[in-house]
PDB file with one MODEL, atoms N, CA, C and O in Angstrom:
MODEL        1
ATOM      1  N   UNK A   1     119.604  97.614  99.178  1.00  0.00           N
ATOM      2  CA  UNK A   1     118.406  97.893  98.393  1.00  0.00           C
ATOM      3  C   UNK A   1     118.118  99.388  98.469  1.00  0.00           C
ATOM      4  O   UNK A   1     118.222 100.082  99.481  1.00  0.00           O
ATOM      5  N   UNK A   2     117.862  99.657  97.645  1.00  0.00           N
ATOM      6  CA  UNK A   2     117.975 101.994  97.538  1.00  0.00           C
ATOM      7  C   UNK A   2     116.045 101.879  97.015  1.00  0.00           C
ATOM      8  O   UNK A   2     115.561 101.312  96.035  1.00  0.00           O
ATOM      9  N   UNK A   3     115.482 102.515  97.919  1.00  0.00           N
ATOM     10  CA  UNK A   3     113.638 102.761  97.862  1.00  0.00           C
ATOM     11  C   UNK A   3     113.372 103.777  97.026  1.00  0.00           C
ATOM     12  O   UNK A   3     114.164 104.700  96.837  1.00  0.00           O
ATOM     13  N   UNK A   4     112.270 103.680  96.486  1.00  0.00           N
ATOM     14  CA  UNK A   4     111.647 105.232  95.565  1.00  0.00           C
ATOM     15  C   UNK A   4     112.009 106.526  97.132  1.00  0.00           C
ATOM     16  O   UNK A   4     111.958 106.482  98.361  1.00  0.00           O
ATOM     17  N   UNK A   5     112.270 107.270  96.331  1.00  0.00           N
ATOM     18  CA  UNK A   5     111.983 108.467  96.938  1.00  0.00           C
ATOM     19  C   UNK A   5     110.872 109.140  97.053  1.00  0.00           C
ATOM     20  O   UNK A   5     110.188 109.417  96.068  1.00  0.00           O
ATOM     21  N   UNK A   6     110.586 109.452  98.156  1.00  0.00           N
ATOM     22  CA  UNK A   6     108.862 109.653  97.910  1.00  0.00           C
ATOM     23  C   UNK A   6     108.146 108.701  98.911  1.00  0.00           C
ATOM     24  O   UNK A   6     107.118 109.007  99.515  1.00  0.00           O
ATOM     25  N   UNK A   7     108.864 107.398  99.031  1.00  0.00           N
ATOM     26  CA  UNK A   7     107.067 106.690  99.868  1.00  0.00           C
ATOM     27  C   UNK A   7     107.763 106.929 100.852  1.00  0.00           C
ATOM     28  O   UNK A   7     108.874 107.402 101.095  1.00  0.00           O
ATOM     29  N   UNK A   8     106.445 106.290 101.671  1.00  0.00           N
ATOM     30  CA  UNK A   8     105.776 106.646 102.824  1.00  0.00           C
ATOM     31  C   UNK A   8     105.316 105.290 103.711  1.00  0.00           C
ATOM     32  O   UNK A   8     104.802 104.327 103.143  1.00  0.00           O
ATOM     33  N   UNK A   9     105.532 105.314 105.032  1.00  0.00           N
ATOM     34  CA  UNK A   9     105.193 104.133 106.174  1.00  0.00           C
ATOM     35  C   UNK A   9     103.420 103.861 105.844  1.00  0.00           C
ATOM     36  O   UNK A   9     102.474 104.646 105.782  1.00  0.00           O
ATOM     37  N   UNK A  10     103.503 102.726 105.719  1.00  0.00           N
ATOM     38  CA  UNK A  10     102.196 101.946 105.513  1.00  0.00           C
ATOM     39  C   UNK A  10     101.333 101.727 106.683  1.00  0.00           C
ATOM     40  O   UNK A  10     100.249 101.144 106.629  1.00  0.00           O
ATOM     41  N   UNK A  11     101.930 102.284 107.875  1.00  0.00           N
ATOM     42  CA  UNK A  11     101.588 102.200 109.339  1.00  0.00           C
ATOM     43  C   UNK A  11     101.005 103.613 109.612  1.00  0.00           C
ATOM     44  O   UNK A  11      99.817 103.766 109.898  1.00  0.00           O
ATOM     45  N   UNK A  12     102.057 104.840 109.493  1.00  0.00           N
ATOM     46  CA  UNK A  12     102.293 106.274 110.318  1.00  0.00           C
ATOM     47  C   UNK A  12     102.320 107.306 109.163  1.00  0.00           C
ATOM     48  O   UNK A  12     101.771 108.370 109.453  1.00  0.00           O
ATOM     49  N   UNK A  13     102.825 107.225 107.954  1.00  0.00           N
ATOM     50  CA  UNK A  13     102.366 107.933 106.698  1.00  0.00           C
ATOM     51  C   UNK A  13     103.699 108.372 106.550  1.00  0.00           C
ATOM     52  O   UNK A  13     104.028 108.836 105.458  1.00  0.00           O
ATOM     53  N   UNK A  14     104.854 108.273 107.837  1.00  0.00           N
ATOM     54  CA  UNK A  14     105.599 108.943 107.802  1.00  0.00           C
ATOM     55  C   UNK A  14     106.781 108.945 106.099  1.00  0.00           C
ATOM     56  O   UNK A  14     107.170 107.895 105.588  1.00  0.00           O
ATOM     57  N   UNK A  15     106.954 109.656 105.816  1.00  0.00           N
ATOM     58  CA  UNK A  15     108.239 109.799 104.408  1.00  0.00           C
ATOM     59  C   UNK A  15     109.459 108.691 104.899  1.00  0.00           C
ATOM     60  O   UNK A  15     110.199 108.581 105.876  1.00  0.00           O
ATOM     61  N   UNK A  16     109.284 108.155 103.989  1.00  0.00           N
ATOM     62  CA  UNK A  16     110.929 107.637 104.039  1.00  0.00           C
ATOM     63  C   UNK A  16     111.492 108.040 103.050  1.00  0.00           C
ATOM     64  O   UNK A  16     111.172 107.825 101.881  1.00  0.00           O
ATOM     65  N   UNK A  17     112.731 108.903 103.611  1.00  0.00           N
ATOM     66  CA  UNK A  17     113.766 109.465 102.172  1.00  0.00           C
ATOM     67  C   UNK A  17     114.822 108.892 101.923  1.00  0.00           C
ATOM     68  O   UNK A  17     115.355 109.044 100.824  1.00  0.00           O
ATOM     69  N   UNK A  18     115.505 107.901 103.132  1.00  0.00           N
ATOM     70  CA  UNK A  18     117.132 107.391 102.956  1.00  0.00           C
ATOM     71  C   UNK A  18     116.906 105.666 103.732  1.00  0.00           C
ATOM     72  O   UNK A  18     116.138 105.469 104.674  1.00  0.00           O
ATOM     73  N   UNK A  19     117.457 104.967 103.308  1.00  0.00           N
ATOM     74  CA  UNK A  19     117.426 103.535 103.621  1.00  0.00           C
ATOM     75  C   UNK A  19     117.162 103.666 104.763  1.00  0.00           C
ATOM     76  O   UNK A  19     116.016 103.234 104.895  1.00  0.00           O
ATOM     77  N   UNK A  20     117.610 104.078 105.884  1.00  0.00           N
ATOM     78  CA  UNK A  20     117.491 103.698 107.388  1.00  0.00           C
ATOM     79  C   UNK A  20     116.137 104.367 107.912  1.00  0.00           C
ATOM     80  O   UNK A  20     115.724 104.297 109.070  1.00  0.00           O
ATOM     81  N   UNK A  21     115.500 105.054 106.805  1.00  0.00           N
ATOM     82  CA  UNK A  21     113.969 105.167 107.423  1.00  0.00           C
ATOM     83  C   UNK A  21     113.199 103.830 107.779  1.00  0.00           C
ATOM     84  O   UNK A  21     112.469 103.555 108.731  1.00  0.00           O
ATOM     85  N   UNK A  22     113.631 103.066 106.637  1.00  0.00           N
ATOM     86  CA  UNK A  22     112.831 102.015 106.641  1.00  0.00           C
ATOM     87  C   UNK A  22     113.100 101.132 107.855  1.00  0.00           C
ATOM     88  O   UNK A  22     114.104 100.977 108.551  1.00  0.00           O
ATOM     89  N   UNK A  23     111.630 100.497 107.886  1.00  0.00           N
ATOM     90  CA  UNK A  23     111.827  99.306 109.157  1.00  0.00           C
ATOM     91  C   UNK A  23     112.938  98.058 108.813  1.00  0.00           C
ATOM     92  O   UNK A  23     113.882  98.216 108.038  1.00  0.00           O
ATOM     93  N   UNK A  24     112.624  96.688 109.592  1.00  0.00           N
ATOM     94  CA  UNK A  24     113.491  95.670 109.182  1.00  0.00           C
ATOM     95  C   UNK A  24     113.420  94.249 109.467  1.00  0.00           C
ATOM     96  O   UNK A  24     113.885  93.750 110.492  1.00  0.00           O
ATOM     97  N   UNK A  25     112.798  93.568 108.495  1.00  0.00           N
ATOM     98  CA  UNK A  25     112.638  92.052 108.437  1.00  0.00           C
ATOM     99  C   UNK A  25     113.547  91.316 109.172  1.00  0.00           C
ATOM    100  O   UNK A  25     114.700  91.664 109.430  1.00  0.00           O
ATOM    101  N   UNK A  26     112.961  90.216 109.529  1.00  0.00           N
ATOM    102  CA  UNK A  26     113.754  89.254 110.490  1.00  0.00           C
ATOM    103  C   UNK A  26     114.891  88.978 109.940  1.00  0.00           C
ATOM    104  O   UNK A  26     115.956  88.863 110.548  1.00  0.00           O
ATOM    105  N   UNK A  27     114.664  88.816 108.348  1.00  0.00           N
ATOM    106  CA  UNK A  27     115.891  88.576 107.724  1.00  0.00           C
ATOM    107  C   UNK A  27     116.927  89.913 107.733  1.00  0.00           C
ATOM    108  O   UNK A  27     117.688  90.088 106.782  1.00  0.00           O
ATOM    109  N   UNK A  28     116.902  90.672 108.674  1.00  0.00           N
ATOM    110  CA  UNK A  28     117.615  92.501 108.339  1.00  0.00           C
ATOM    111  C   UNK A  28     117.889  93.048 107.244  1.00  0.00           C
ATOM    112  O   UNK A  28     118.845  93.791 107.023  1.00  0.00           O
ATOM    113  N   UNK A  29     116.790  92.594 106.260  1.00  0.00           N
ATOM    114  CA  UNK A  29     116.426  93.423 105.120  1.00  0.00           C
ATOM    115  C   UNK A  29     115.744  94.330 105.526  1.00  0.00           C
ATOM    116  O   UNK A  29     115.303  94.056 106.642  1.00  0.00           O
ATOM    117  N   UNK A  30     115.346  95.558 105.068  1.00  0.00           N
ATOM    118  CA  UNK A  30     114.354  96.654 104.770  1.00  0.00           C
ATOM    119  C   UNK A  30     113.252  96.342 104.106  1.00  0.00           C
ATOM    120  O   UNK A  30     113.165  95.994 102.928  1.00  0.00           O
ATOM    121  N   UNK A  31     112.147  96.518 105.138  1.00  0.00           N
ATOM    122  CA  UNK A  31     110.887  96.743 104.719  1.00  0.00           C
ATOM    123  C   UNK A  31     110.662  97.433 103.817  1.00  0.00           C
ATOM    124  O   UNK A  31     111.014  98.563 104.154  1.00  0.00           O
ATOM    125  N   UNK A  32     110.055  97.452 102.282  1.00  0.00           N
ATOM    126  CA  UNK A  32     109.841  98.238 101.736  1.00  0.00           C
ATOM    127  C   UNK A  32     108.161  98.894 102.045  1.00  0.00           C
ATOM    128  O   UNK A  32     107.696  99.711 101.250  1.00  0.00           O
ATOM    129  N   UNK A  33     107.404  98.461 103.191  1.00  0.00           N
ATOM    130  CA  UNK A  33     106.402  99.382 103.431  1.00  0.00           C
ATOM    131  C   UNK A  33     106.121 100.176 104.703  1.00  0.00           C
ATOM    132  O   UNK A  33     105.442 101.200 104.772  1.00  0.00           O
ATOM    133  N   UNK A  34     106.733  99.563 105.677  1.00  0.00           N
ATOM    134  CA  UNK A  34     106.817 100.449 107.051  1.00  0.00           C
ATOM    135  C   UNK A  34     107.878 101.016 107.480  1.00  0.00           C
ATOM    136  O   UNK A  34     108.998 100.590 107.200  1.00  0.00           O
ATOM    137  N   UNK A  35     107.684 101.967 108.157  1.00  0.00           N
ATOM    138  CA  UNK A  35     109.313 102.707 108.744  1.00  0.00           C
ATOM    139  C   UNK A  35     109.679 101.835 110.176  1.00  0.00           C
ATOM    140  O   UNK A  35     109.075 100.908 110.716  1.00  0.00           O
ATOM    141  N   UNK A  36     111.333 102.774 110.657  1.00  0.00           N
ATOM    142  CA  UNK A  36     111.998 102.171 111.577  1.00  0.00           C
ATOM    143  C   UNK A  36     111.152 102.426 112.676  1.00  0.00           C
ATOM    144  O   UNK A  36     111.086 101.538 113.526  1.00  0.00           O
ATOM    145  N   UNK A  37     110.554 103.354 112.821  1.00  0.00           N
ATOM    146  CA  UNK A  37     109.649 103.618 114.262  1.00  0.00           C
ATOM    147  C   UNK A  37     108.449 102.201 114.551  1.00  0.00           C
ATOM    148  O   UNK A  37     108.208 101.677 115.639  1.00  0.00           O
ATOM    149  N   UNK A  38     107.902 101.872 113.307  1.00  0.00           N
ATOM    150  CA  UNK A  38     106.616 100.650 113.150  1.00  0.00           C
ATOM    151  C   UNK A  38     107.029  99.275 113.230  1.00  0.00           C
ATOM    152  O   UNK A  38     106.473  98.308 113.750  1.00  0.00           O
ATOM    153  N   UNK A  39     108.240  99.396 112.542  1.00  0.00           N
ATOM    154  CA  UNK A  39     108.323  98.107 112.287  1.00  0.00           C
ATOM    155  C   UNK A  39     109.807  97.396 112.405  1.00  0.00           C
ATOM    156  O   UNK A  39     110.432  97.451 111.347  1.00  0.00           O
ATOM    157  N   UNK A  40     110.354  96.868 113.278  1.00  0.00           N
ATOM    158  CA  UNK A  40     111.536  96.259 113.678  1.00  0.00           C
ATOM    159  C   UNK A  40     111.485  94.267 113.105  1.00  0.00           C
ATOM    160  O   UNK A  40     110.469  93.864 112.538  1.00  0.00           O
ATOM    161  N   UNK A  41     112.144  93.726 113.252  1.00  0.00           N
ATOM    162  CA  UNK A  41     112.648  92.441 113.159  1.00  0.00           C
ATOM    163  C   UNK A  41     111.655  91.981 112.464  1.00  0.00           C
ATOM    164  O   UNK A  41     111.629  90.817 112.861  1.00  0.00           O
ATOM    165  N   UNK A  42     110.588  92.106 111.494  1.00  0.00           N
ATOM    166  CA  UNK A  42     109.508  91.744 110.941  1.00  0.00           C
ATOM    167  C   UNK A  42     108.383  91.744 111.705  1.00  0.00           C
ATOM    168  O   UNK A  42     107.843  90.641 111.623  1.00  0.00           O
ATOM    169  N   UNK A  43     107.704  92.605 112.514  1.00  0.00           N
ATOM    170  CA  UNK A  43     107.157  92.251 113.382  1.00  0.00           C
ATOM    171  C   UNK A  43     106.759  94.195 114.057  1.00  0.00           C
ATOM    172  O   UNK A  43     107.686  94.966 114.304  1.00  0.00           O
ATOM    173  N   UNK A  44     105.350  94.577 114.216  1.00  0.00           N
ATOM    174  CA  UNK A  44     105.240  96.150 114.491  1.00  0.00           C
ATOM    175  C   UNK A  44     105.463  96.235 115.658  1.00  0.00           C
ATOM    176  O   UNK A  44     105.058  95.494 116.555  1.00  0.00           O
ATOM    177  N   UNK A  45     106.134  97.163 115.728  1.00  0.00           N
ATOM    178  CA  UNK A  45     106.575  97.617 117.114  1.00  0.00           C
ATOM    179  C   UNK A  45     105.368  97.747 118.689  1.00  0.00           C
ATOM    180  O   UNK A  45     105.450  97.429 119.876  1.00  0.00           O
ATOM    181  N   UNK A  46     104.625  98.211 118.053  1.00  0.00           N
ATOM    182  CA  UNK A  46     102.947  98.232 118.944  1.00  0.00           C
ATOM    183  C   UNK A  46     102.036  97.443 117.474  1.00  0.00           C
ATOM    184  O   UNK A  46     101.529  97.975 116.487  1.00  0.00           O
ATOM    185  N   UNK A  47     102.133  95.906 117.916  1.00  0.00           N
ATOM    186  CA  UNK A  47     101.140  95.311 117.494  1.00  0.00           C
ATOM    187  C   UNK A  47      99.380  95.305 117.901  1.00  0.00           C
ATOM    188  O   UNK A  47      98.434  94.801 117.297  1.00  0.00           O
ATOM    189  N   UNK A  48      99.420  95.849 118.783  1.00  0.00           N
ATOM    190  CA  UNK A  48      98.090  96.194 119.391  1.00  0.00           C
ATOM    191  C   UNK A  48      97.443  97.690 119.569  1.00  0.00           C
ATOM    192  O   UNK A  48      96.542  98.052 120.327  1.00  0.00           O
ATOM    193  N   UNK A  49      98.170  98.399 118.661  1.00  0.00           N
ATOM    194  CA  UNK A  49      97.761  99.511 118.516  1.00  0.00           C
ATOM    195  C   UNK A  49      96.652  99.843 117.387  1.00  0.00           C
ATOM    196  O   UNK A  49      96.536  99.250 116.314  1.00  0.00           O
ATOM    197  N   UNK A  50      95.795 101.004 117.895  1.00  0.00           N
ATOM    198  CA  UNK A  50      94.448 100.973 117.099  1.00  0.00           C
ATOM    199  C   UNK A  50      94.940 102.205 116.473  1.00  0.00           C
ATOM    200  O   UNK A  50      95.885 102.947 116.742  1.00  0.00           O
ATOM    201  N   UNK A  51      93.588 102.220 115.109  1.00  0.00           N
ATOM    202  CA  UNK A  51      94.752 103.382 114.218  1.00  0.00           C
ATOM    203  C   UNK A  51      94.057 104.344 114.757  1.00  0.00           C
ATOM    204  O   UNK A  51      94.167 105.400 114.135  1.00  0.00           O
ATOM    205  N   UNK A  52      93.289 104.392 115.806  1.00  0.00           N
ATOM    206  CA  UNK A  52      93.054 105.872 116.667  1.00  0.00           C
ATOM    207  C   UNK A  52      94.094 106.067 117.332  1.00  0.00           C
ATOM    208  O   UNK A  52      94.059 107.269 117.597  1.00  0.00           O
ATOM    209  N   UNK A  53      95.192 105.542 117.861  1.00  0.00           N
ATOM    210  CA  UNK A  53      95.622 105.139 118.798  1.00  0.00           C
ATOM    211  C   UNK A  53      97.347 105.799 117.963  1.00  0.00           C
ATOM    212  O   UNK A  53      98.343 106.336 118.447  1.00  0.00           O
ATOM    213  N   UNK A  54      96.890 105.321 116.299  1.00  0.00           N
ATOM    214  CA  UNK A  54      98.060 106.054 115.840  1.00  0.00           C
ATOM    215  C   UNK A  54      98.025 107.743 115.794  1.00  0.00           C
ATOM    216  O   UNK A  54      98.782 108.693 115.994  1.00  0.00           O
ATOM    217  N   UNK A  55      96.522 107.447 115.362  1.00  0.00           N
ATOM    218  CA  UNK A  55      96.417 108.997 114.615  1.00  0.00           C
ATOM    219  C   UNK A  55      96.807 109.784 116.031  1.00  0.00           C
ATOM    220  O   UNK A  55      97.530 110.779 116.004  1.00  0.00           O
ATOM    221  N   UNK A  56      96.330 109.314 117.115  1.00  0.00           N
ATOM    222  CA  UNK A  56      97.075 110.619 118.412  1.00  0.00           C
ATOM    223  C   UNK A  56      98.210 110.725 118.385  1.00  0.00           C
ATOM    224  O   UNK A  56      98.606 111.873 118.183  1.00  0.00           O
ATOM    225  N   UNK A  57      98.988 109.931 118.516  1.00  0.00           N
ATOM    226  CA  UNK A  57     100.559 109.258 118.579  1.00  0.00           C
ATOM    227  C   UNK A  57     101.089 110.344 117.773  1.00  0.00           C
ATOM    228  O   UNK A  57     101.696 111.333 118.185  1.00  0.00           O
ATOM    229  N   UNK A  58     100.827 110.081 116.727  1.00  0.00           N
ATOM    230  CA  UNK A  58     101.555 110.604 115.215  1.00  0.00           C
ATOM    231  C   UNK A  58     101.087 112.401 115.153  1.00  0.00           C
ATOM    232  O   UNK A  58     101.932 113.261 114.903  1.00  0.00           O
ATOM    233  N   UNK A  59     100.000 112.646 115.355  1.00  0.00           N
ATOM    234  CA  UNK A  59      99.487 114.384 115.650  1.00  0.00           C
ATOM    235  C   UNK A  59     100.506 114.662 117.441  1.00  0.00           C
ATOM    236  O   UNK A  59     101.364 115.529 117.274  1.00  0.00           O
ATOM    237  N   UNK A  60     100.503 114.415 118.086  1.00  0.00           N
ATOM    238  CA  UNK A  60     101.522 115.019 119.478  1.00  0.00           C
ATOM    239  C   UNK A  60     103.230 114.898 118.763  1.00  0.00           C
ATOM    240  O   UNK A  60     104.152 115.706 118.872  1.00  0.00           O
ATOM    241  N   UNK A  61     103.194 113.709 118.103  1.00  0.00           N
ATOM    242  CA  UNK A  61     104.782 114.229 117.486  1.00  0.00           C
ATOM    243  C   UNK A  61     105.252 115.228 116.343  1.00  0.00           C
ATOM    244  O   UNK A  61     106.304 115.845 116.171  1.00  0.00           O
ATOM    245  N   UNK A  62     103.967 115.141 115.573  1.00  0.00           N
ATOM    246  CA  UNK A  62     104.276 116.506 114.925  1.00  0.00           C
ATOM    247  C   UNK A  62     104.200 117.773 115.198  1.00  0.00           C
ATOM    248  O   UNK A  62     104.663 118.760 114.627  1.00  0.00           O
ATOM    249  N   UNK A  63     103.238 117.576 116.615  1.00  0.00           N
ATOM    250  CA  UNK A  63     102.942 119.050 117.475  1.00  0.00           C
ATOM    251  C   UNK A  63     103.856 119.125 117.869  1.00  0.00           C
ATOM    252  O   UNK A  63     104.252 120.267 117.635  1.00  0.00           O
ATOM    253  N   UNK A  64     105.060 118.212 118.755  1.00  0.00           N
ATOM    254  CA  UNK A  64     106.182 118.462 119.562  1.00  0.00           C
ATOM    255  C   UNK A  64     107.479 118.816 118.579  1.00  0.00           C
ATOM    256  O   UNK A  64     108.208 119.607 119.177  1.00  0.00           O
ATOM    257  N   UNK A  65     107.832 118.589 117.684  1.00  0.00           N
ATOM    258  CA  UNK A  65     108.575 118.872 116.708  1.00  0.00           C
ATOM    259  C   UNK A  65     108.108 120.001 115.744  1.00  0.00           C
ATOM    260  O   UNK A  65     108.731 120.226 114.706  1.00  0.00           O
ATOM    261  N   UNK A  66     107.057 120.671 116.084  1.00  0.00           N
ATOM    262  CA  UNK A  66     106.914 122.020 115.546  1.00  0.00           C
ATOM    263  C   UNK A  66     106.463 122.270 114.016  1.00  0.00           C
ATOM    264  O   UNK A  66     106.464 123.225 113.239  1.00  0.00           O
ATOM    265  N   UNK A  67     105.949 120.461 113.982  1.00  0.00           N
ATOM    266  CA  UNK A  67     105.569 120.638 112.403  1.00  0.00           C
ATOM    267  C   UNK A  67     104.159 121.499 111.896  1.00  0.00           C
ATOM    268  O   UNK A  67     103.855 122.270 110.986  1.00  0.00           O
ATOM    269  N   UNK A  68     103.708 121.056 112.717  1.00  0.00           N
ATOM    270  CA  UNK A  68     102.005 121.629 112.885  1.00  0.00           C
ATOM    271  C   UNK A  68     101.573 121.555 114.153  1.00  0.00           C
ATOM    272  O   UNK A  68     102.335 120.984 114.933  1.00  0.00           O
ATOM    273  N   UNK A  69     100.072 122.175 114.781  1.00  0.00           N
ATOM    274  CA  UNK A  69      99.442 122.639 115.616  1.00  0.00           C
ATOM    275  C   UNK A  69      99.053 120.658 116.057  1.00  0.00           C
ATOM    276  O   UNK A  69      98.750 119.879 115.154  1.00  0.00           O
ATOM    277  N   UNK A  70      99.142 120.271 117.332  1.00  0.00           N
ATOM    278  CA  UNK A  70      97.993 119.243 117.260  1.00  0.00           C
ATOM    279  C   UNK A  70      96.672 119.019 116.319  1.00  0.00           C
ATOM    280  O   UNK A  70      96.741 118.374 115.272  1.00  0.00           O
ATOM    281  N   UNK A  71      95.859 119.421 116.639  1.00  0.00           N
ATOM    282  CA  UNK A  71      94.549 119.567 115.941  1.00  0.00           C
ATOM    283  C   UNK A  71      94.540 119.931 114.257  1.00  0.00           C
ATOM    284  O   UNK A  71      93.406 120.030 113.788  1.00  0.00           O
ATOM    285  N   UNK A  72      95.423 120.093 113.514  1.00  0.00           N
ATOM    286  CA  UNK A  72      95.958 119.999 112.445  1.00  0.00           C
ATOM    287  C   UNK A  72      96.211 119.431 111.901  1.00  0.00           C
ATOM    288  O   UNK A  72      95.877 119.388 110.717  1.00  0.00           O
ATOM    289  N   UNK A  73      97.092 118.525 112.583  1.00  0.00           N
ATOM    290  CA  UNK A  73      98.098 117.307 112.345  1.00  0.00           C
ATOM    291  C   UNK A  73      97.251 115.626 112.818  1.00  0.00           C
ATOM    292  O   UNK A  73      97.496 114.461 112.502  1.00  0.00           O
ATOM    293  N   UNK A  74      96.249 116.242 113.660  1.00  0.00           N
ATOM    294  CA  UNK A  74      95.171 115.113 113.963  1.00  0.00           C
ATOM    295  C   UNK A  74      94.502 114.885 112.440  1.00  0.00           C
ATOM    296  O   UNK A  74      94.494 113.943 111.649  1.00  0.00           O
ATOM    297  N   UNK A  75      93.894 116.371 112.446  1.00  0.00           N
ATOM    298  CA  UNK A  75      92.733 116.216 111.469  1.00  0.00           C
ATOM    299  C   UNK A  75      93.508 115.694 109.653  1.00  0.00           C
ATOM    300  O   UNK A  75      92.932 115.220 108.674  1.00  0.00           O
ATOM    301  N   UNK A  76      95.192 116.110 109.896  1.00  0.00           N
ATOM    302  CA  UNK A  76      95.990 115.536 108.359  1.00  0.00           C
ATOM    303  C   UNK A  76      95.481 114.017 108.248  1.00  0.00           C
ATOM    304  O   UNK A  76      94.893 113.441 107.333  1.00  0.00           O
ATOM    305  N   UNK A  77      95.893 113.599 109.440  1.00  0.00           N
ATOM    306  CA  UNK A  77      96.164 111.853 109.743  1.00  0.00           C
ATOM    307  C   UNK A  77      94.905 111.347 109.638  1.00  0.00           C
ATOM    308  O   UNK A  77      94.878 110.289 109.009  1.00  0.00           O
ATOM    309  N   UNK A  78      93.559 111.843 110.147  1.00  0.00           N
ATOM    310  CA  UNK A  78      92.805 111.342 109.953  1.00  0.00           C
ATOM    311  C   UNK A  78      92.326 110.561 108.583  1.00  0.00           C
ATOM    312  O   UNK A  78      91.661 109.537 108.427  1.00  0.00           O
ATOM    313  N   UNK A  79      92.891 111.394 107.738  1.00  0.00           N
ATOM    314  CA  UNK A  79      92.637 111.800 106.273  1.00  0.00           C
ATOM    315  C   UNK A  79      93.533 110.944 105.365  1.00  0.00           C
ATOM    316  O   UNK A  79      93.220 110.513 104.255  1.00  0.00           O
ATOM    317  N   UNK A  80      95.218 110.687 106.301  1.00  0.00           N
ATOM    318  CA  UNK A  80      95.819 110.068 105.519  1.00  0.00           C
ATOM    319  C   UNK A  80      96.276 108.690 105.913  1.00  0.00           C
ATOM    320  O   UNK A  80      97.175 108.017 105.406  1.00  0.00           O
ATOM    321  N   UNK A  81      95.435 108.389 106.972  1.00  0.00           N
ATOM    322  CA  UNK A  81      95.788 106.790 107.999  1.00  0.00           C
ATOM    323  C   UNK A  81      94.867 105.733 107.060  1.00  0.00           C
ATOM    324  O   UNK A  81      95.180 104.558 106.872  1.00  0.00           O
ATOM    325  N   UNK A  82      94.113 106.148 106.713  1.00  0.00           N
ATOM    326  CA  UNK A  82      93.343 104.867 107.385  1.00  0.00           C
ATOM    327  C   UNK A  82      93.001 103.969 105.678  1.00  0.00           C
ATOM    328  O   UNK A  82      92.472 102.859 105.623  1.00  0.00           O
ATOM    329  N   UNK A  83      93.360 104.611 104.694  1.00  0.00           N
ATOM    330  CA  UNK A  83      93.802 103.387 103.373  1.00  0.00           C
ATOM    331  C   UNK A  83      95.074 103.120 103.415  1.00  0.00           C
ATOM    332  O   UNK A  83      95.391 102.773 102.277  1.00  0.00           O
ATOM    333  N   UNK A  84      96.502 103.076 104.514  1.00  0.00           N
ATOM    334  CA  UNK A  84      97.239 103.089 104.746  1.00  0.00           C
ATOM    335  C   UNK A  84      97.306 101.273 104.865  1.00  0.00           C
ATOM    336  O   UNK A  84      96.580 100.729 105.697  1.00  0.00           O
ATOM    337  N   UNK A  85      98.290 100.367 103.909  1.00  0.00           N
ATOM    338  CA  UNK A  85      98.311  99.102 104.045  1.00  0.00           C
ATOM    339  C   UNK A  85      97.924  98.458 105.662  1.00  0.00           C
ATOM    340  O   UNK A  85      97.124  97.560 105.924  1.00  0.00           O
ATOM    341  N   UNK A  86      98.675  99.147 106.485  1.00  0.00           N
ATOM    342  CA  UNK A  86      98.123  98.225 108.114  1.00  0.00           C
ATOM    343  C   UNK A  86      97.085  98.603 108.011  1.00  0.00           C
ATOM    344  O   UNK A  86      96.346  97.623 107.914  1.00  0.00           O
ATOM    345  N   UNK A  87      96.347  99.816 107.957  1.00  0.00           N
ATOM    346  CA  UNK A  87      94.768 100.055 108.202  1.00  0.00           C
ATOM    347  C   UNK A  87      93.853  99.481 107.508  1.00  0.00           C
ATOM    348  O   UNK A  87      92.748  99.633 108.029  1.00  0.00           O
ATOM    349  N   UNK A  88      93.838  98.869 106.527  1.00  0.00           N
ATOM    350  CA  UNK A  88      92.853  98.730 105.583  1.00  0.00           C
ATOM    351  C   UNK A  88      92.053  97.268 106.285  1.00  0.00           C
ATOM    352  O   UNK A  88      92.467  96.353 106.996  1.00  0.00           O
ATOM    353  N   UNK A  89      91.082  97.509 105.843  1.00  0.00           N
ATOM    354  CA  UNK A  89      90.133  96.108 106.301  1.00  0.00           C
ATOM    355  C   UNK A  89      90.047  94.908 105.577  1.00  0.00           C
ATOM    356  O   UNK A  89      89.347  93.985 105.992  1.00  0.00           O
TER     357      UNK A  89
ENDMDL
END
């Protein structure tokens, strides 16, 4: 199955650009809404995670990989988590 280019984890916001971004259904199909980091065997990797809990997660890895400043990358996520399919109420 080949994804739009362009989306994005429904969990972490993260881009998926090439098949193996994506996560993977019990059936080992590809998720077409979460990535490999969120979402394994149909099922999220941290099911008990709060999306505060992402937004830190996700701002220290873009700080550690040099994408942006922490506090940057907090305040992106804040902004882009939380109408995000897992987040929504």
């Amino acid at each position: 199955m080949n994804f739009t280019p362009g989306s994005s984890c429904q969990s972490c916001a993260m881009p998926m650009r090439k098949n193996d971004d994506h996560g993977s259904e019990k059936d080992a199909s590809r998720s077409e809404d979460y990535c490999c980091y969120c979402y394994q065997n149909g099922d999220f990797v941290n099911p008990d995670m709060s999306l505060e809990e992402m937004i830190g997660l996700c701002a220290s890895e873009m700080d550690e990989i040099g994408m942006m400043p922490y506090e940057e990358a907090r305040k992106l996520n804040e902004r882009l988590m939380p109408p995000l399919k897992r987040w929504r109420v």
